[in-house]
N, C-alpha and C positions, 0 to 999 in steps of 0.2 A: 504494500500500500504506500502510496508517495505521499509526504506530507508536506502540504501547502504551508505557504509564509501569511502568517496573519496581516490582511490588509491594514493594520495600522504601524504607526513607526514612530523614532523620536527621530528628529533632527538638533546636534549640540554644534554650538555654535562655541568653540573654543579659541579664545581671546585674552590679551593681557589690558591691562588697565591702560596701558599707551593707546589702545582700540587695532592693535596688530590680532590677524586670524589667522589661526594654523586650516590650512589645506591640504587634503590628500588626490590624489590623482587615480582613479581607478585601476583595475589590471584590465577586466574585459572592454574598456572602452578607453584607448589611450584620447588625452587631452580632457577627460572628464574632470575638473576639479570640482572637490566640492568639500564640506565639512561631513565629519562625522553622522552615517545614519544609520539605521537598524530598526529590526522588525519586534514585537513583543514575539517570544519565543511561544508563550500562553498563553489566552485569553484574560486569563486574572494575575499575568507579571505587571507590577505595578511599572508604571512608565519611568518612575527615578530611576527605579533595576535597570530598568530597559537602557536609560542614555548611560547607568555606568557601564554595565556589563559591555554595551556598543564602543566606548570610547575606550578600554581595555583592551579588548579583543583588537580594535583596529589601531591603536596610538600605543599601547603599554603605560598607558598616564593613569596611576591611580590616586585620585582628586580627596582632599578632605570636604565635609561638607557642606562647611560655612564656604567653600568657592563655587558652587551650585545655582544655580536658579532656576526655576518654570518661568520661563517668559508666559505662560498664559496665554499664548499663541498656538492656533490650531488653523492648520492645511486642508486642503481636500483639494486632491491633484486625482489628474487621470497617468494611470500608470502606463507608462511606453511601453507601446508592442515587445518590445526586445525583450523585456521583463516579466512578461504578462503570463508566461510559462511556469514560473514560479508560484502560482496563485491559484486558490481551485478554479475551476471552470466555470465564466460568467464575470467573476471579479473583473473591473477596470478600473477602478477607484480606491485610493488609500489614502487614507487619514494621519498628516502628521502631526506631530506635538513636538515645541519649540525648546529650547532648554539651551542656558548661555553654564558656559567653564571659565571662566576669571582664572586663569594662570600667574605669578608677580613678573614673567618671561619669557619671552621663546625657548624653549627647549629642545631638545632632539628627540625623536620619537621611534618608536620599533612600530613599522608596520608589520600586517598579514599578509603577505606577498600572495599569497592568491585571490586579494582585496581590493590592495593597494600599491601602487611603482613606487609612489616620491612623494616627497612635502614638502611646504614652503610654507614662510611664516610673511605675510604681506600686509601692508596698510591695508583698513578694513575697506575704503572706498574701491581699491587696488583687486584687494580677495572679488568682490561683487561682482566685478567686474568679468572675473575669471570662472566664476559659477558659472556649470553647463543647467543645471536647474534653475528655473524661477523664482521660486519658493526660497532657497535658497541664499541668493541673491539679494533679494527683499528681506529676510532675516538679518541679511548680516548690515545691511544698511541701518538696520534699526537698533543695531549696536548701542550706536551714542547714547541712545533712550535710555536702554536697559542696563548699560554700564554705568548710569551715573550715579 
């Protein structure tokens, strides 16, 4: 039996107090930049689980909790063709939830090489800019908001 990826996700939006954001670069789709995302694995992992376990698994950053936040920000994109195999049959739609990482610096990061190529830590107008998603993009723009 194949198990499908729960149509919803978190997106973390990981950033230092300067408004610099760490970006990872896809494997399966070279020039995709984008920030940290992930599926809930269960219906009832609570979505915190969800952006640490995600940003572990793909950065190796394990965050204390006072640098955390729920931006209180919620998506609903249509999922690309490309991806769409990953989802039971019918699904086109997933539901993201926003969540910012306050770092005090750029750091180096251990990606999942069957995840992610590279990273690059850029001015948040700079990262936006560089998101192959929308949603994305517009998060990280909204930075200044949510950092201050």
């Amino acid at each position: 039996m194949q198990a499908f990826k729960i149509p919803e996700s978190v997106l973390v939006v990981i950033h230092t107090p300067q408004l610099e954001v760490l970006l990872i670069e896809r494997a399966d789709q070279p020039g995709f930049w984008q920030s940290v995302t992930g599926s809930r694995e269960t219906a009832d992992e609570p979505l915190a689980r969800t952006a640490r376990r995600e940003v572990m698994e793909e950065t190796g950053i394990a965050a204390a909790s006072a640098q955390w936040r729920d931006w209180a920000l919620t998506n609903a994109y249509e999922i690309y063709p490309t991806w769409r195999h990953r989802y039971a049959p019918g699904v086109t739609h997933n539901t993201e939830h926003v969540f910012g990482l306050c770092l005090p610096h750029p750091c180096a990061v251990t990606l999942n090489p069957r995840e992610h190529v590279a990273w690059q830590w850029l001015p948040y107008r700079v990262a936006a800019d560089l998101c192959f998603s929308p949603s994305n993009a517009e998060a990280i723009l909204l930075l200044s908001r949510f950092a201050a």
